[in-house]
C-alpha positions, -999 to +999 in steps of 0.1 A: +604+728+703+625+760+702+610+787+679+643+810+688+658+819+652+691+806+645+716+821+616+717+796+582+751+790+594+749+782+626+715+760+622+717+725+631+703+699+614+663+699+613+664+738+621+649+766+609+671+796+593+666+831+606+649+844+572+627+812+575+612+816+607+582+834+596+576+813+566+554+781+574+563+764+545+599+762+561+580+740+585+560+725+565+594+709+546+607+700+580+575+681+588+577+660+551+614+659+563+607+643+598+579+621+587+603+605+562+627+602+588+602+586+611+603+610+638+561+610+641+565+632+671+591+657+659+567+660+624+535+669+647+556+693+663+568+713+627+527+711+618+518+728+642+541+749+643+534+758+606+496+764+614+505+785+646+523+810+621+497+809+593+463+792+608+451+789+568+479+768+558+459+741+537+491+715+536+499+720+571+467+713+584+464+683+564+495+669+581+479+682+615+448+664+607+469+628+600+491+634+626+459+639+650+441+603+636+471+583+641+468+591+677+433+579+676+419+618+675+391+614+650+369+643+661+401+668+664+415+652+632+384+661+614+384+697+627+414+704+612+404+685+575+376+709+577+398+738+583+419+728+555+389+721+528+378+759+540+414+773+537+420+759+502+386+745+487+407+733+456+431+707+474+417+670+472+442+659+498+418+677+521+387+664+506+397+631+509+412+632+541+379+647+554+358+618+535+375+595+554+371+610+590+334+614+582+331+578+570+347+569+602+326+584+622+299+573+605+287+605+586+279+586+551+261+610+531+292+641+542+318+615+539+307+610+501+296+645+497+336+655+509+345+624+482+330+634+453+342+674+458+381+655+459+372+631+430+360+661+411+395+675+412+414+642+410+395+618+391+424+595+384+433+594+421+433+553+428+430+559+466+402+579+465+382+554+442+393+528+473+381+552+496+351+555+475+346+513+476+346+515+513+323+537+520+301+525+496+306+489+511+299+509+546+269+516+533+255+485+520+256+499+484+282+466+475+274+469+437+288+505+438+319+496+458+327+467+433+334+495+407+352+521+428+374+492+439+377+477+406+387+513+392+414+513+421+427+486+405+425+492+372+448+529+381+467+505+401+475+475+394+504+476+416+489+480+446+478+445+459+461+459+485+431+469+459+426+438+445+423+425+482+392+451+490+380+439+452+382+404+458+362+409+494+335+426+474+333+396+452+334+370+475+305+391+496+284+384+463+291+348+462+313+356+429+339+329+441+359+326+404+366+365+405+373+366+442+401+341+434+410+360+407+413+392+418+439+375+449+458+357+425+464+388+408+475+405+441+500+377+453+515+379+415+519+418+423+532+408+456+543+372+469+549+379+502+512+398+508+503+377+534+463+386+540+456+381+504+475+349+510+454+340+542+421+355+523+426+330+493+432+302+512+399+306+535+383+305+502+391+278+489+380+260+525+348+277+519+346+259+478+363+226+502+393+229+483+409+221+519+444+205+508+449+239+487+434+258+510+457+242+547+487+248+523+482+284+517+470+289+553+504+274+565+523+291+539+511+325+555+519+315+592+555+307+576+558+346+572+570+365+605+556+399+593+520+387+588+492+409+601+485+398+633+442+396+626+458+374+590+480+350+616+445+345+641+422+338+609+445+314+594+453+298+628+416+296+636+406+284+603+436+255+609+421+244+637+386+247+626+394+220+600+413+196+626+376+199+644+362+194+619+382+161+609+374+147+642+339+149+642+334+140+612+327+101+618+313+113+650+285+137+627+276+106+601+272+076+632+250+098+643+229+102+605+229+068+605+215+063+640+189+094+637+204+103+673+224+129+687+237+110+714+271+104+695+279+141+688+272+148+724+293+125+737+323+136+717+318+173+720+310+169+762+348+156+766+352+198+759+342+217+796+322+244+785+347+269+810+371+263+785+354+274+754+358+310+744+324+329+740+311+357+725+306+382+757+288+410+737+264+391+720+256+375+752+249+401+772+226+417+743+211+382+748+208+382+787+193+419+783+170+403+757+156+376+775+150+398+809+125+422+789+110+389+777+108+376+812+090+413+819+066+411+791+029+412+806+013+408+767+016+376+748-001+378+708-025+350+704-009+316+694-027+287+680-025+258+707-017+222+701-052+204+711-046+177+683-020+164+664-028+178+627-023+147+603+007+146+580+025+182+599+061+173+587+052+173+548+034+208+557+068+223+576+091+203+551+070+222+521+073+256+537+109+248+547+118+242+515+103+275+499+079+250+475+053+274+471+023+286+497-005+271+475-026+247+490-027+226+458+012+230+467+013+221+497-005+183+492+016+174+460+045+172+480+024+151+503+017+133+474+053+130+462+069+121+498+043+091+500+053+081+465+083+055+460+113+072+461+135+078+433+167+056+435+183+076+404+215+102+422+217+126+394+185+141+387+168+179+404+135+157+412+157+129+431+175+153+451+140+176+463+127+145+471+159+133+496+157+172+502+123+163+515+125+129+529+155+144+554+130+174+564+102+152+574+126+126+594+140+153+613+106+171+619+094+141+630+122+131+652+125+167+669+082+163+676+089+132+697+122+144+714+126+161+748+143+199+751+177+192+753+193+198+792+223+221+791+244+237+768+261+209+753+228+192+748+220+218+729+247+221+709+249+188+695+211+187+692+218+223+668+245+203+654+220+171+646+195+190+632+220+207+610+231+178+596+199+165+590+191+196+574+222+200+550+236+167+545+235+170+512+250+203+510+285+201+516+297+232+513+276+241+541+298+215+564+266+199+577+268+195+618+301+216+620+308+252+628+320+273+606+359+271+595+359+306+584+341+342+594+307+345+580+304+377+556+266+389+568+255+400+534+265+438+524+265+450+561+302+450+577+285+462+609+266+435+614+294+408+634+290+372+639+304+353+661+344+342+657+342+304+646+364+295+679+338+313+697+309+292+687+307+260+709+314+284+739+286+309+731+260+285+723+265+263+752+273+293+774+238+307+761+215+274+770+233+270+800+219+308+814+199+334+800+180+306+780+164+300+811+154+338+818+128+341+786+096+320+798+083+291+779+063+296+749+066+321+728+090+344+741+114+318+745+111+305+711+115+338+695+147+342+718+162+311+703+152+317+668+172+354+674+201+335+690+210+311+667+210+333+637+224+362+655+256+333+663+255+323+628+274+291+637+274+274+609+286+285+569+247+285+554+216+272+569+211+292+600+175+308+593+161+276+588+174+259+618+166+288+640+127+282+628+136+248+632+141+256+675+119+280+676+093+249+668+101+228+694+102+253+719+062+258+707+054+225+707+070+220+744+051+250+759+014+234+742+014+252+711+017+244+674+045+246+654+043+273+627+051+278+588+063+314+575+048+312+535+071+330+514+053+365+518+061+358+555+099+348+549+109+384+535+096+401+567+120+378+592+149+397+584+133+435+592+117+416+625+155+402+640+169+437+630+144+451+650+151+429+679+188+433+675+187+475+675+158+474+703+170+448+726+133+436+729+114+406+711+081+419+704+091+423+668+098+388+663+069+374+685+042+395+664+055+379+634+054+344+649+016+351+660+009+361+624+025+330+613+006+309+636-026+326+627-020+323+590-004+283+598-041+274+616-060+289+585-034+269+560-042+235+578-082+245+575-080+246+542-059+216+532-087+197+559-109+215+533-101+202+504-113+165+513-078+151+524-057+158+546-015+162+538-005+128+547 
């Protein structure tokens, strides 16, 4: 761009008259003037040029600073916020803009400190309180960013896009009435908003409102406009459910025959090359199970030199959270041995089915051989699952997910893509599997695995115990209970494993568990009987 001074007469349009030239502001306009114009480019340009005659210029560095993160320049971008909050510490366009770099990058505690100085001086601002909900949500702190996003939307209602963040909030805290709420309210603001369209119908697959929930699905992919990570969630989600249609019968032949063999059948007429797959979680996995393959120290485990009498009730109990008493512990013994309770309606009949399904598939999996390949496992982990869940169907017992998990406050934390599932899994127990040796270090690598693919909608904790005890039992070793003392510790050991890359955090605990399993099963022996 020409800086040569030009009469008022003679400028041309988007010019700059001579006794302008030294005033920024003049620039400043022509940026607002360009940017509405959509000349990006030519708006960067008058920014600049505004700062180069007066490097204080608040405003213009603000515009600098947006023009700088739209051209993925976060670091610069933020730079020149800074500059701006120094120049003019009173303008909350700065603050906020400067929040926002610094929550970007990361920088909670300055990206808040930045938003509550912008807040301070324009309280009733609704993006900010948005801004505020995300970086509270960034944070984990998903109570806090219900209110800022609900206060967004309370300043305005207009904007549909705040009820969308709202509703995502409430459907993170299993609030599923408000969640719908808060969308319907959007697509009443605007019809044609086609993520809170997609978003509403996911959730109502995930409450198995599927008729509603394929009609709003298709009504988005009608749209040409839609956001293009919208059009792949409803599209995924679409096909999900046609999975999910077809292996249905396939899922309940094989409940009724207490066999996998029909779910692998169906799912091996899919070649595992063309599955898509998770690759970074599977090389975090292959780098996983080489430092297990390295490890020269293994924690004591309790070995398997007799069969302990009446073992399923004991893993059923624990499995079921029922309490880490003893006295616990042989009631329901006592109850599973009773007659069952024919009545459908009741809390006792359905602990005891609860129960009853435990056991069988406790048993089963204790006289079963590891599975062979990935599909093998797959429909093994699809087996159990149903075993497990069946009567939970809102966790679609035996089929992947139909829609992305939501990994309780933490956005950070990804989970695999529901098309990506099948492919991961089998692409998983087809390889690095292998690399971890037998025994403990393998079962603590597939206890990490399957929760850190979260395959299915609910459920995936338990199953991953679930592996990890036939992995034990295969290598010699007993299975193992976690009481509930235990249970609250599994999360800080897989988030150790996850940030370190290494098991030992996971294989500790195990070896605690198996310690504390051995002296549980002494002391029912103790008690005269034994948990049959």
């Amino acid at each position: 761009m020409s800086d040569t001074p030009v009469d008022a007469a003679s400028a041309p349009s988007g010019g700059v008259a001579r006794d302008a030239r030294a005033d920024p502001s003049a620039w400043l306009a022509l940026a607002r003037a360009a940017e509405v114009a959509g000349d990006l480019p030519l708006a960067f340009a008058h920014y600049l040029e505004a700062v180069r005659r007066d490097a204080r210029h608040a405003r213009a560095l603000v515009g600098v600073g947006l023009a700088l993160y739209r051209t993925g320049q976060v670091a610069v971008a933020t730079e020149a916020f800074l500059r701006a909050t120094e120049a003019q510490p009173g303008l909350a366009e700065a603050w906020g803009n400067l929040a926002a770099m610094l929550g970007e990058t990361g920088r909670l505690p300055d990206a808040l400190a930045a938003l509550d100085r912008a807040l301070a001086l324009t309280p009733d601002l609704a993006a900010l309180h948005a801004l505020k909900g995300d970086l509270m949500r960034l944070g984990g702190q998903t109570g806090d960013a219900a209110v800022a996003y609900a206060c967004a939307a309370r300043l305005r209602p207009d904007v549909p896009e705040f009820l969308n963040k709202l509703s995502s909030i409430q459907r993170l805290a299993r609030n599923a009435a408000s969640a719908e709420a808060s969308l319907c309210r959007a697509l009443a603001v605007a019809p044609a908003f086609g993520l809170a369209r997609v978003n509403l119908g996911t959730l109502y697959v995930e409450q198995l409102r599927l008729d509603e929930g394929r009609a709003l699905l298709r009504q988005a992919l009608a749209a040409p406009d839609l956001d293009p990570d919208a059009r792949r969630e409803a599209t995924v989600t679409l096909s999900m459910l046609d999975e999910h249609e077809r292996l249905a019968p396939v899922i309940a032949e094989a409940i009724a025959q207490m066999s996998d063999a029909p779910i692998l059948r169906s799912i091996s007429m899919v070649h595992d090359t063309s599955l898509p797959f998770d690759e970074r979680l599977l090389a975090t996995l292959a780098e996983i199970a080489q430092k297990a393959a390295a490890a020269t120290d293994t924690p004591r485990f309790a070995r398997r030199e007799r069969a302990w009498p009446g073992w399923a009730a004991v893993e059923a109990h624990f499995a079921l959270h029922l309490g880490d008493d003893p006295e616990a512990v042989l009631q329901t013994a006592s109850w599973l041995a009773s007659p069952s309770d024919k009545s459908s309606g009741d809390t006792a009949s359905k602990s005891r089915r609860d129960l009853h399904r435990h056991t069988r598939a406790i048993v089963g999996r204790q006289a079963a051989a590891l599975p062979e390949g990935g599909a093998a496992w797959e429909s093994r982990v699809r087996f159990w699952h149903a075993m497990l869940a069946w009567e939970n169907p809102e966790f679609f017992p035996g089929q992947f997910k139909p829609t992305p998990n939501l990994f309780g406050a933490n956005p950070l934390v990804t989970r695999v893509r529901p098309e990506s599932v099948a492919g991961t899994f089998r692409r998983f127990f087809t390889g690095d599997y292998h690399t971890a040796p037998p025994g403990p270090w393998r079962a603590a690598l597939v206890n990490f695995a399957i929760v850190a693919i979260h395959g299915f909608a609910d459920g995936n904790g338990r199953l991953a115990r679930f592996a990890a005890n036939l992995e034990l039992e295969n290598a010699g070793f007993h299975p193992i209970v976690l009481t509930d003392r235990a249970s609250k510790t599994v999360a800080a050991a897989l988030t150790g494993v996850r940030t370190l890359a290494d098991l030992q955090p996971l294989v500790e605990l195990f070896a605690r568990a198996s310690t504390e399993t051995a002296t549980l099963v002494e002391r029912l022996c103790n008690h005269g009987k034994s948990p049959h």
